[in-house]
PDB file of N, CA, C and O in Angstrom, chain B, residues numbered from 101:
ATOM      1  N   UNK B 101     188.045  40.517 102.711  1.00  0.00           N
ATOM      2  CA  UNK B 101     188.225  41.857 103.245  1.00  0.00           C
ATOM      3  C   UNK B 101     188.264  41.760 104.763  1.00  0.00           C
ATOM      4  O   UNK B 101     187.386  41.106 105.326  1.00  0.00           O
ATOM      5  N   UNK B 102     189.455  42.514 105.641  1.00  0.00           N
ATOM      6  CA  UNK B 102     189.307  42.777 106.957  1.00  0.00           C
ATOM      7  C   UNK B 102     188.276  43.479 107.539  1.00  0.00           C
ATOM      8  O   UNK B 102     187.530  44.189 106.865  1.00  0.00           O
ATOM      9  N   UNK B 103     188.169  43.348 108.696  1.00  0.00           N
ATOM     10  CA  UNK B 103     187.460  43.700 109.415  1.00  0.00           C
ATOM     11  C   UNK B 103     187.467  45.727 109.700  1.00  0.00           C
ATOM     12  O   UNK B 103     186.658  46.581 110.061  1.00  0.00           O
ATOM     13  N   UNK B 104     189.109  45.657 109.204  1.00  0.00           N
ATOM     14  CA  UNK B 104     189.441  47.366 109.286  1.00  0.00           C
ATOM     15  C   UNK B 104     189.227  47.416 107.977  1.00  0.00           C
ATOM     16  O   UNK B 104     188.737  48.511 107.700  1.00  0.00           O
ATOM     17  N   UNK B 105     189.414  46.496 106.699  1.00  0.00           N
ATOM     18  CA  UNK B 105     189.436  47.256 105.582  1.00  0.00           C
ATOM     19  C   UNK B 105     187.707  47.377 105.240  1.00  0.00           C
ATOM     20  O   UNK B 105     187.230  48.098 104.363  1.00  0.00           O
ATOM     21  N   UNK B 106     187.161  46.747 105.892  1.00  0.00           N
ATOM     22  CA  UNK B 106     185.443  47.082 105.556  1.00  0.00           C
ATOM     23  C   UNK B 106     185.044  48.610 106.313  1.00  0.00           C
ATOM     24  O   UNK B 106     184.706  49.585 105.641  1.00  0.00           O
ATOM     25  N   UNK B 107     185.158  48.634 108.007  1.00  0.00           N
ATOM     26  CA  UNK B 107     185.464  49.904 108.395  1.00  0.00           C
ATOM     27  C   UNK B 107     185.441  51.177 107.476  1.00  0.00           C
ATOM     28  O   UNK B 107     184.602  52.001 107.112  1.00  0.00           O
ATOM     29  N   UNK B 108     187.310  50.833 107.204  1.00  0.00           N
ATOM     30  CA  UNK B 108     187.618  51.834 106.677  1.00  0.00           C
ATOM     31  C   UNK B 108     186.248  52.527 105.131  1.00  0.00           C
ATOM     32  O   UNK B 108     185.475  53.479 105.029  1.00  0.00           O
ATOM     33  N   UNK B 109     186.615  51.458 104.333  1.00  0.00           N
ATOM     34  CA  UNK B 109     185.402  51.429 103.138  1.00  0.00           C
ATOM     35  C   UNK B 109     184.111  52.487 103.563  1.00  0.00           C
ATOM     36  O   UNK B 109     183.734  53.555 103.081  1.00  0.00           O
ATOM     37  N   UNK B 110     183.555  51.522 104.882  1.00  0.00           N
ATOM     38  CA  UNK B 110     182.561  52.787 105.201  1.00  0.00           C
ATOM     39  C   UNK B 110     182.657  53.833 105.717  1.00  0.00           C
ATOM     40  O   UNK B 110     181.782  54.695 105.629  1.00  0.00           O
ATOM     41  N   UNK B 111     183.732  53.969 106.357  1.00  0.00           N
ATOM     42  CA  UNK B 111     183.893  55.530 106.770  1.00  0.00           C
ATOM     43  C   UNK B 111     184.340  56.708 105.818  1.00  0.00           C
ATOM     44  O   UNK B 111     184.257  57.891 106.150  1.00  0.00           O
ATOM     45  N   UNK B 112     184.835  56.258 104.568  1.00  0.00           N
ATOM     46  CA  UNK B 112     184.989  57.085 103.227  1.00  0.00           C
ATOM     47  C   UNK B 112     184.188  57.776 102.509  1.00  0.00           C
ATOM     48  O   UNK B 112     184.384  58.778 101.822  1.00  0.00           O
ATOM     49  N   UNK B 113     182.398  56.590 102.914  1.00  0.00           N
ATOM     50  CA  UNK B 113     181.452  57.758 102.068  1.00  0.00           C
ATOM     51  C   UNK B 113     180.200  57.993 103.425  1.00  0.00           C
ATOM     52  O   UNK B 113     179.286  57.280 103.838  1.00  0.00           O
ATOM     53  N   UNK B 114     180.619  59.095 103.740  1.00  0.00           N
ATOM     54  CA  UNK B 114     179.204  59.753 104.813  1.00  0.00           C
ATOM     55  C   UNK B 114     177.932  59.325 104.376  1.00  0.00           C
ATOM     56  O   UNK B 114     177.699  59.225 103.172  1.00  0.00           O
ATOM     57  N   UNK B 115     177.049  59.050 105.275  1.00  0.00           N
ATOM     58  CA  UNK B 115     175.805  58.725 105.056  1.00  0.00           C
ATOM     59  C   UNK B 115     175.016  60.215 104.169  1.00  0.00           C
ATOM     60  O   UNK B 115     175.101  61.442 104.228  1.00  0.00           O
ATOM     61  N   UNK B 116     174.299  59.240 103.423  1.00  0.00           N
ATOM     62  CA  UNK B 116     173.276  59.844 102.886  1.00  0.00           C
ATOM     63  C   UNK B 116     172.692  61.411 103.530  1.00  0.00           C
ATOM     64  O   UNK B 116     172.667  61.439 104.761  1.00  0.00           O
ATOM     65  N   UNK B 117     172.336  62.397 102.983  1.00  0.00           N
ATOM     66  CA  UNK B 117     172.079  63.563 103.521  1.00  0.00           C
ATOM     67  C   UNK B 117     172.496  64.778 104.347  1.00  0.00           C
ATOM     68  O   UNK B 117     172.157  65.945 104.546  1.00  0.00           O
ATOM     69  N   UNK B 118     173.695  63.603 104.839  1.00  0.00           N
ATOM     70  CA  UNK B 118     174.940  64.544 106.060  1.00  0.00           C
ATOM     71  C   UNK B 118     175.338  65.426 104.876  1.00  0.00           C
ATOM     72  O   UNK B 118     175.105  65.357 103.670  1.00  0.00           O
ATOM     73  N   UNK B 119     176.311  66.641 105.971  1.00  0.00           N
ATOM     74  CA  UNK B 119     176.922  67.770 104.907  1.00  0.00           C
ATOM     75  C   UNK B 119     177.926  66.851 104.423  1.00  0.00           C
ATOM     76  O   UNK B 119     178.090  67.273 103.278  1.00  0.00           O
ATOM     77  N   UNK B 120     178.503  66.119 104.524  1.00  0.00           N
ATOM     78  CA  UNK B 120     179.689  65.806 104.153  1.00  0.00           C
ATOM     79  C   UNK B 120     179.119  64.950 102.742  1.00  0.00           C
ATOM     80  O   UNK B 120     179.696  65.204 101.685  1.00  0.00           O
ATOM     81  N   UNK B 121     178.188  64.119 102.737  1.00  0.00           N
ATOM     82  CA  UNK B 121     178.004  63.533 101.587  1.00  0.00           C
ATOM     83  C   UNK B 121     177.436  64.378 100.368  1.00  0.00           C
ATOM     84  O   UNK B 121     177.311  63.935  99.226  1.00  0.00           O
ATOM     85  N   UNK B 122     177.189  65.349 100.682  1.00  0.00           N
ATOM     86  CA  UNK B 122     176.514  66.145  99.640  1.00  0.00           C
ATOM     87  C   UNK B 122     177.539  67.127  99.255  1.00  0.00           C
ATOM     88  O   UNK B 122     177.525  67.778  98.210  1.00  0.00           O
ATOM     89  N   UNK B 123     178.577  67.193 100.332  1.00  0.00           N
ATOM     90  CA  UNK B 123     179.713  68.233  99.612  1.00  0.00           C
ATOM     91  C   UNK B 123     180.380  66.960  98.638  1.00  0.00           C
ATOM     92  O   UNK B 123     180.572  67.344  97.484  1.00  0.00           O
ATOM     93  N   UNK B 124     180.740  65.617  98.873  1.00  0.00           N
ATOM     94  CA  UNK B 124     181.012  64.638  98.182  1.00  0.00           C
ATOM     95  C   UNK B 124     180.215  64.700  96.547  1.00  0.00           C
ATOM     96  O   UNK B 124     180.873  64.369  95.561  1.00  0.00           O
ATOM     97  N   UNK B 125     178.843  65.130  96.414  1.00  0.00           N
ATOM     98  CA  UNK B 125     178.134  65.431  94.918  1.00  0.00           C
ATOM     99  C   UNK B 125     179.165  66.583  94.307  1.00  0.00           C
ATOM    100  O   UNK B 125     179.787  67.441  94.932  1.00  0.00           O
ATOM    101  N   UNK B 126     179.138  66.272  92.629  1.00  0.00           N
ATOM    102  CA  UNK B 126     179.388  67.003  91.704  1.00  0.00           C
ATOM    103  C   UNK B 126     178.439  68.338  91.811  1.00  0.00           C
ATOM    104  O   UNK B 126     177.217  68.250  91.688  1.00  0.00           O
ATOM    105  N   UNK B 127     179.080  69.522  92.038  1.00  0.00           N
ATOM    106  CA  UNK B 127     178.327  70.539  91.952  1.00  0.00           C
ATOM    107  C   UNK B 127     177.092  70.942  91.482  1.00  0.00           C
ATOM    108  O   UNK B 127     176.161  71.524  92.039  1.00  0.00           O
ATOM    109  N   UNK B 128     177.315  70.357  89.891  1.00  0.00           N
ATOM    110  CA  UNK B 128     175.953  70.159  88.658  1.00  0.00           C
ATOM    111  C   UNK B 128     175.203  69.781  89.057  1.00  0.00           C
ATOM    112  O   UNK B 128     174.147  70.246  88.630  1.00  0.00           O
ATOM    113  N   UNK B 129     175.064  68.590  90.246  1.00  0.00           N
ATOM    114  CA  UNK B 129     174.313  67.608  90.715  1.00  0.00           C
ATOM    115  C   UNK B 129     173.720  67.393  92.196  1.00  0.00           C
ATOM    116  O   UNK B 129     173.092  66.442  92.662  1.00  0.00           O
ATOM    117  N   UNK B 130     174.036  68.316  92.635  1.00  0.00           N
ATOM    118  CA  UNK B 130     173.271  68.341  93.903  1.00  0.00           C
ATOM    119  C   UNK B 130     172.187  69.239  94.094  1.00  0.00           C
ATOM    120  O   UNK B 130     171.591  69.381  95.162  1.00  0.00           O
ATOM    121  N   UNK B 131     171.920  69.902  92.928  1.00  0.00           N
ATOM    122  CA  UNK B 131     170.246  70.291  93.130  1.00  0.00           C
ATOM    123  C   UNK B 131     169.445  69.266  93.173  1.00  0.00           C
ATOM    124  O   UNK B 131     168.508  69.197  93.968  1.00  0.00           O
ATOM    125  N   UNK B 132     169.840  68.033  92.005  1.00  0.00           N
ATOM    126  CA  UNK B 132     168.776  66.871  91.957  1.00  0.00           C
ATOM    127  C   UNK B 132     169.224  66.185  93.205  1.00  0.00           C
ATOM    128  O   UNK B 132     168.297  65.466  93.577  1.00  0.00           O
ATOM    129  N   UNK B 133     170.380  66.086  94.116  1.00  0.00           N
ATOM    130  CA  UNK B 133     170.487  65.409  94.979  1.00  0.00           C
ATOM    131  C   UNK B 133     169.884  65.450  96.435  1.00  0.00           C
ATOM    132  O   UNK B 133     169.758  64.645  97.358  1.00  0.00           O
ATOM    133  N   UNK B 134     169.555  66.849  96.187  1.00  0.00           N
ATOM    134  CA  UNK B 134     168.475  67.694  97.444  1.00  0.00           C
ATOM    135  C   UNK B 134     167.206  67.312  97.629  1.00  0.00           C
ATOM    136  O   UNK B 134     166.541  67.242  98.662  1.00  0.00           O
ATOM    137  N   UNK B 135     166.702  66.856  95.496  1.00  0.00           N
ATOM    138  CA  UNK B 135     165.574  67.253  95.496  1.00  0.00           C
ATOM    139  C   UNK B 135     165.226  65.470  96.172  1.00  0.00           C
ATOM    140  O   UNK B 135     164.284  65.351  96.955  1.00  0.00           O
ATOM    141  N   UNK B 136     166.089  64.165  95.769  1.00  0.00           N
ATOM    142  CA  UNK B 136     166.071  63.168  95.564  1.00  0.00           C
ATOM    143  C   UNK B 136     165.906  62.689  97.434  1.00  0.00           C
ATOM    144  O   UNK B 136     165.304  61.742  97.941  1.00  0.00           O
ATOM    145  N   UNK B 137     166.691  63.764  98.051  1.00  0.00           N
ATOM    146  CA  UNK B 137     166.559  63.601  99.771  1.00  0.00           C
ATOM    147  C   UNK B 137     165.298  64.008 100.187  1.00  0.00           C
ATOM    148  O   UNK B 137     164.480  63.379 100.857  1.00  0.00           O
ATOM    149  N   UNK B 138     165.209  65.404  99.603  1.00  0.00           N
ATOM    150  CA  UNK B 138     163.567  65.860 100.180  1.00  0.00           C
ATOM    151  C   UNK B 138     162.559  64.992  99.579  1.00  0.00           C
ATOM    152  O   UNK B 138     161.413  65.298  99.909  1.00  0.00           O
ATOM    153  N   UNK B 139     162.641  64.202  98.952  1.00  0.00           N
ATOM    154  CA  UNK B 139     161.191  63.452  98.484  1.00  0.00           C
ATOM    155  C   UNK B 139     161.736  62.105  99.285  1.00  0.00           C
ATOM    156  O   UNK B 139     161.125  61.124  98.863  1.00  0.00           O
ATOM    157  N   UNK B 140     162.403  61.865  99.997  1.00  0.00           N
ATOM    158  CA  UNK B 140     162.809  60.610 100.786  1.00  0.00           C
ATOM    159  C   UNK B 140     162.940  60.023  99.639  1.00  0.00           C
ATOM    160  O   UNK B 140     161.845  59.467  99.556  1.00  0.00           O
ATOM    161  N   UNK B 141     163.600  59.707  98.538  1.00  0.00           N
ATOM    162  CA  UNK B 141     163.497  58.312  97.933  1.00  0.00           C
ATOM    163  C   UNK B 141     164.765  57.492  98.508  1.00  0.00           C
ATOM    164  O   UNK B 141     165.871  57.736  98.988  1.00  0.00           O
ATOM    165  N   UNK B 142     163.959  56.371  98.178  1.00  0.00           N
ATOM    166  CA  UNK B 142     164.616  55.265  98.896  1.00  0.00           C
ATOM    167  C   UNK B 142     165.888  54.911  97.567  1.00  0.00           C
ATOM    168  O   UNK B 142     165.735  55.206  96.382  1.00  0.00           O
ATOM    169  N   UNK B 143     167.202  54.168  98.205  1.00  0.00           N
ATOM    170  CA  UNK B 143     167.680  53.847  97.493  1.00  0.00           C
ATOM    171  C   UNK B 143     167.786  51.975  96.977  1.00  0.00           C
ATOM    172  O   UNK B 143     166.983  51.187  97.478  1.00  0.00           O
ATOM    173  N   UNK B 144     168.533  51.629  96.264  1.00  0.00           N
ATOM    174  CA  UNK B 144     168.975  49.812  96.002  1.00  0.00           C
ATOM    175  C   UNK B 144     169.751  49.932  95.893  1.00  0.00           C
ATOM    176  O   UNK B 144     170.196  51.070  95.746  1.00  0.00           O
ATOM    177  N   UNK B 145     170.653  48.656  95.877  1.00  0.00           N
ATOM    178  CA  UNK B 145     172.119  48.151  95.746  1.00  0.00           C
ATOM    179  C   UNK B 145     171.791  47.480  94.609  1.00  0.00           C
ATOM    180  O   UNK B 145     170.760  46.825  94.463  1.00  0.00           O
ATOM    181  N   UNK B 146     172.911  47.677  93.554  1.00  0.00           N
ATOM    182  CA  UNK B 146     172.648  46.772  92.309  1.00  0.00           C
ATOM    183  C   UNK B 146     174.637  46.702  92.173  1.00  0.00           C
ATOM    184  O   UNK B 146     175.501  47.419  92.678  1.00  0.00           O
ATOM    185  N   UNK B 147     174.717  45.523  91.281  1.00  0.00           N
ATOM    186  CA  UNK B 147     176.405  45.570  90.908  1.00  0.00           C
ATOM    187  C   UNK B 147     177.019  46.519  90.114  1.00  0.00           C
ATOM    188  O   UNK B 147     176.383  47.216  89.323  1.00  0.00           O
ATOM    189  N   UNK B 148     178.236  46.592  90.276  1.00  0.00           N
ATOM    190  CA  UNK B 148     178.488  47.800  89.776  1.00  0.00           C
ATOM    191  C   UNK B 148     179.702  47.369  88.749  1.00  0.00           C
ATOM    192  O   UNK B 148     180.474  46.580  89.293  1.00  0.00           O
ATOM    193  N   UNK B 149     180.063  47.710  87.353  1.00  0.00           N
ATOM    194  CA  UNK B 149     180.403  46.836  86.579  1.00  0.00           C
ATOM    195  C   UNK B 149     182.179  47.262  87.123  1.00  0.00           C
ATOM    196  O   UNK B 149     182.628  48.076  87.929  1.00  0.00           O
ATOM    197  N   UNK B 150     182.758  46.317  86.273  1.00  0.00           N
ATOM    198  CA  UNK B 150     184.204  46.160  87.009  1.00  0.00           C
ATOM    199  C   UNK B 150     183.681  45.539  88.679  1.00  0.00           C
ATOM    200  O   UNK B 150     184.225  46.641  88.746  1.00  0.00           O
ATOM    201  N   UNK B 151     183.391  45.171  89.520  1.00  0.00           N
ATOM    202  CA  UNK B 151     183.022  44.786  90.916  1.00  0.00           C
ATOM    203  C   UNK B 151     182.217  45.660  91.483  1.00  0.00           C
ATOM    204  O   UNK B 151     181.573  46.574  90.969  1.00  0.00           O
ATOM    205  N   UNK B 152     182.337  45.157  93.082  1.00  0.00           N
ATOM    206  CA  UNK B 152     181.923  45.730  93.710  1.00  0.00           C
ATOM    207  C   UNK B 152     180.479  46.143  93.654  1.00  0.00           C
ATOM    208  O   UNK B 152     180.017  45.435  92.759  1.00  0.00           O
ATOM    209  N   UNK B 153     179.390  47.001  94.181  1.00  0.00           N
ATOM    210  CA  UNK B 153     178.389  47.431  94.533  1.00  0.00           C
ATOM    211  C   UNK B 153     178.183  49.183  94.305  1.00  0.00           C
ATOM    212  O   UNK B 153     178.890  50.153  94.577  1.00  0.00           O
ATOM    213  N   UNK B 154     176.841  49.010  93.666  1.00  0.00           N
ATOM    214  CA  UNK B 154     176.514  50.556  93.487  1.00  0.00           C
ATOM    215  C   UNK B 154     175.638  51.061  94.399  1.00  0.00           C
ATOM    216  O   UNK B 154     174.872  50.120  94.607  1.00  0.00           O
ATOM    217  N   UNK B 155     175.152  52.357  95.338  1.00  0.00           N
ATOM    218  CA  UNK B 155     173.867  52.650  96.153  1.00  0.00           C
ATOM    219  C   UNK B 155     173.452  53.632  95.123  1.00  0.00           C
ATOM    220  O   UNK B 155     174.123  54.640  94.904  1.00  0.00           O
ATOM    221  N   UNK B 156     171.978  53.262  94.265  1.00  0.00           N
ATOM    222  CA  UNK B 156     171.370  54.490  93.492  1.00  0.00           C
ATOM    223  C   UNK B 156     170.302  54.177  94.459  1.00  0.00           C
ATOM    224  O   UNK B 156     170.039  53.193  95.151  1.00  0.00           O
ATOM    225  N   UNK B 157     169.548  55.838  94.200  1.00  0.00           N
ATOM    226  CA  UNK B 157     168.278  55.879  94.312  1.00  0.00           C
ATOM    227  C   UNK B 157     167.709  55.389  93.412  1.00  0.00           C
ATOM    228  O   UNK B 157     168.203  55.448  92.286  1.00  0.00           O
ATOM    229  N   UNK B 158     166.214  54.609  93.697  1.00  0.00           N
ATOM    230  CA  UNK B 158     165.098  53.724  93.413  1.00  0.00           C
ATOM    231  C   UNK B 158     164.828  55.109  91.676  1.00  0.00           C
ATOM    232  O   UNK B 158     164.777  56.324  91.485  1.00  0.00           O
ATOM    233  N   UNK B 159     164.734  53.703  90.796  1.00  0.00           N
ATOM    234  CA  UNK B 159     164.233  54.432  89.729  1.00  0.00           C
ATOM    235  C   UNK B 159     164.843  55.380  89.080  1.00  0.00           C
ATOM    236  O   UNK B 159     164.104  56.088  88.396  1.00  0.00           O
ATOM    237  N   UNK B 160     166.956  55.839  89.067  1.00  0.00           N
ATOM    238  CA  UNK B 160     167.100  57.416  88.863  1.00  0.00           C
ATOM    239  C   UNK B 160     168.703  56.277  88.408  1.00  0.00           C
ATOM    240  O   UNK B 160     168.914  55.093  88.672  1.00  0.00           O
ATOM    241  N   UNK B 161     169.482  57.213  87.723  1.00  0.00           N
ATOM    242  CA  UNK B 161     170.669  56.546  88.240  1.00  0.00           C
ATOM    243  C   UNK B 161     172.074  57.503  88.559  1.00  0.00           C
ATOM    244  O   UNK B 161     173.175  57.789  88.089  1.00  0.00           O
ATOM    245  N   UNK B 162     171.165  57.771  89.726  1.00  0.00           N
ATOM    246  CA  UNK B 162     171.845  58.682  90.626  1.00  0.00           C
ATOM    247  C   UNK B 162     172.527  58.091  91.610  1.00  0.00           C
ATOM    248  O   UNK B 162     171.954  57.492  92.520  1.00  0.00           O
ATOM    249  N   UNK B 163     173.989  58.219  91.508  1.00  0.00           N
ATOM    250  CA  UNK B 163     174.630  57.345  92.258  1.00  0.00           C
ATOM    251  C   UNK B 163     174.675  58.055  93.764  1.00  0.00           C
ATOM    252  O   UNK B 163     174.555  59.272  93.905  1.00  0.00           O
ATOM    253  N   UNK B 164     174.824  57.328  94.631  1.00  0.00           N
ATOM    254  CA  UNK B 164     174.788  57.513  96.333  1.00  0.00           C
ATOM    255  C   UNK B 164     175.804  57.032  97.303  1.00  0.00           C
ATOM    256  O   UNK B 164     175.971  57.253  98.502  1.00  0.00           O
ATOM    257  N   UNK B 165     176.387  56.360  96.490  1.00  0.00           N
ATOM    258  CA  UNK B 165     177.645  55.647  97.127  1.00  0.00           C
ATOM    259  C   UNK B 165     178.232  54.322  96.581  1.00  0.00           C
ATOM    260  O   UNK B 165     177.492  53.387  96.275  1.00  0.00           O
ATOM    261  N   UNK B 166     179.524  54.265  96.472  1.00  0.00           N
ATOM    262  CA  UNK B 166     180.178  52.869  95.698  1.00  0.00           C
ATOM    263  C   UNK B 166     180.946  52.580  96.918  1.00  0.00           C
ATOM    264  O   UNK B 166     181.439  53.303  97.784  1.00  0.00           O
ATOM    265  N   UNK B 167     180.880  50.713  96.642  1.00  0.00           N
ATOM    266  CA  UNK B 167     181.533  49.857  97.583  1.00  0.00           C
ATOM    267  C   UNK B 167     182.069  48.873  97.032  1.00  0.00           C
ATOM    268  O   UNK B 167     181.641  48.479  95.947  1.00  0.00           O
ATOM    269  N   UNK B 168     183.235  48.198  97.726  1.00  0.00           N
ATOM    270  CA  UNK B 168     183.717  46.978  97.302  1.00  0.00           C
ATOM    271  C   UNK B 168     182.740  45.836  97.245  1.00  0.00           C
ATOM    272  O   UNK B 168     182.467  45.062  96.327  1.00  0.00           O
ATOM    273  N   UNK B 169     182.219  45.957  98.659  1.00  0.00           N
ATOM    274  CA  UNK B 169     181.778  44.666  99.381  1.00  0.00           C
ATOM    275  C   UNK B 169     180.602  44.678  99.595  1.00  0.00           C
ATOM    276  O   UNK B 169     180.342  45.484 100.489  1.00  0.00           O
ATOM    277  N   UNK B 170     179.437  43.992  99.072  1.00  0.00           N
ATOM    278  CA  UNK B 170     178.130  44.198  98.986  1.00  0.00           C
ATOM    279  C   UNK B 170     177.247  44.386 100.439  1.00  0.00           C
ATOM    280  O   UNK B 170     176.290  45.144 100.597  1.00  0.00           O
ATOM    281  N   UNK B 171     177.966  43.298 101.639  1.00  0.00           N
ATOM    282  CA  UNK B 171     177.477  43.769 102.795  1.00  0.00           C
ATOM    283  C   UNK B 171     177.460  45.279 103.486  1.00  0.00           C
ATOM    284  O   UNK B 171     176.739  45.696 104.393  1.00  0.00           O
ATOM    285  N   UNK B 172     178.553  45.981 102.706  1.00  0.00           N
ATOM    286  CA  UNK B 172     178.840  47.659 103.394  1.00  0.00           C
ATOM    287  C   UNK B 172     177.923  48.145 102.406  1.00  0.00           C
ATOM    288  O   UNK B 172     177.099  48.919 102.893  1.00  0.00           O
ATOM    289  N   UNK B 173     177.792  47.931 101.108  1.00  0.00           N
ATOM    290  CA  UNK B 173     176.790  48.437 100.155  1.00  0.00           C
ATOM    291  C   UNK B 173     174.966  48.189 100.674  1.00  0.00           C
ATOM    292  O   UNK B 173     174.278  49.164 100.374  1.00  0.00           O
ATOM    293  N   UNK B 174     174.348  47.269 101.238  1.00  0.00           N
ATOM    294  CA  UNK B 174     173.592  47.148 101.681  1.00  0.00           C
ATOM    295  C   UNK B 174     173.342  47.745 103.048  1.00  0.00           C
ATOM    296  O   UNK B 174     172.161  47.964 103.314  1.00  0.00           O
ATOM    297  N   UNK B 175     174.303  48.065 104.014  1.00  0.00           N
ATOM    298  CA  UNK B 175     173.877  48.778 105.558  1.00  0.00           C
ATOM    299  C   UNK B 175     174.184  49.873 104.998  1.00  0.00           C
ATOM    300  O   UNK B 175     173.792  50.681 105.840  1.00  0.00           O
ATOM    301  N   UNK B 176     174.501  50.313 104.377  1.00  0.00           N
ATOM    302  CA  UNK B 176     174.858  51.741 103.719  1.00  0.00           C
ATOM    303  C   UNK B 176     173.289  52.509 103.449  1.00  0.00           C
ATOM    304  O   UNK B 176     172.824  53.589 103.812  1.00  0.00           O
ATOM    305  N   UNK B 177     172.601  51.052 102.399  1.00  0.00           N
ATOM    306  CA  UNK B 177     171.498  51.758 102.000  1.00  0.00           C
ATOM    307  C   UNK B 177     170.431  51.709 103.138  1.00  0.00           C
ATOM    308  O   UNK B 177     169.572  52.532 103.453  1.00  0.00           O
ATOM    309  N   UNK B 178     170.820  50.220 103.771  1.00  0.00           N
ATOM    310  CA  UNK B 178     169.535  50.347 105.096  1.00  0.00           C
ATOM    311  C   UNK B 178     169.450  51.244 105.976  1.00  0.00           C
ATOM    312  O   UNK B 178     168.437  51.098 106.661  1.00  0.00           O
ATOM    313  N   UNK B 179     170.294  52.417 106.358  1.00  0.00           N
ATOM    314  CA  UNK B 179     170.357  53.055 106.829  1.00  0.00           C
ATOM    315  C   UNK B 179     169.892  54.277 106.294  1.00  0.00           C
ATOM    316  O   UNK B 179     169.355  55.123 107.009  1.00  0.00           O
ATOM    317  N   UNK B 180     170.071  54.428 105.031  1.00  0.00           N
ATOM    318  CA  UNK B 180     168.586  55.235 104.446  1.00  0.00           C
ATOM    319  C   UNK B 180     167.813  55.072 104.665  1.00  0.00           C
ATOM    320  O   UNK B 180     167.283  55.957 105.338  1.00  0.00           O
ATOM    321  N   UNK B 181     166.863  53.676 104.308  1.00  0.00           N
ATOM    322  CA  UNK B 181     166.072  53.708 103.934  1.00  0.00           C
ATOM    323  C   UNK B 181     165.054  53.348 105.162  1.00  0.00           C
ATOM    324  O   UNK B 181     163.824  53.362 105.101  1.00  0.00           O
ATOM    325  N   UNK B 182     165.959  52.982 106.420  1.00  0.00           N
ATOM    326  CA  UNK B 182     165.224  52.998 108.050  1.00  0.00           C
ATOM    327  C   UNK B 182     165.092  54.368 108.334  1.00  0.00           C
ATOM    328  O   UNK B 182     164.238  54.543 109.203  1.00  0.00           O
ATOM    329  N   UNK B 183     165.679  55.540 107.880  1.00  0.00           N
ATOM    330  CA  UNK B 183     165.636  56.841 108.888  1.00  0.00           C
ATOM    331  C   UNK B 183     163.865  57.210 108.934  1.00  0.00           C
ATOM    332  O   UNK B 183     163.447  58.151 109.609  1.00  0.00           O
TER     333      UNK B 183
END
């Protein structure tokens, strides 16, 4: 992967909690996605079948963001989980 195509990758899913990632949730699903921010839970990177990388929150399998490339899948979540 390039250096723009990793970029790009992350600039597709807004960080965690911004308006933009939560307008990104399924309607149904962003009450639990509110509730999952206000209790800070932290998220993990685990694989995600067919490739690539999943960001759930710890314990739920509430997805938070999908990636190709496990390094954008991991600063994705560290950046949760530092705020």
């Amino acid at each position: 992967m390039t250096w723009i195509e990793r970029f790009e990758e992350t600039m597709k899913t807004p960080a965690i909690a911004t308006t933009g990632w939560f307008e990104c949730i399924p309607t149904e699903q962003r009450e639990e996605a509110h509730r999952l921010v206000a209790m800070g839970a932290h998220v993990c990177v685990k694989p995600a079948s067919g490739g690539g990388c999943t960001v759930l929150f710890d314990d739920t399998e509430f997805v938070a963001g999908v990636f190709q490339e496990k390094a954008v899948a991991e600063h994705f979540a560290a950046a949760w989980n530092q705020r």
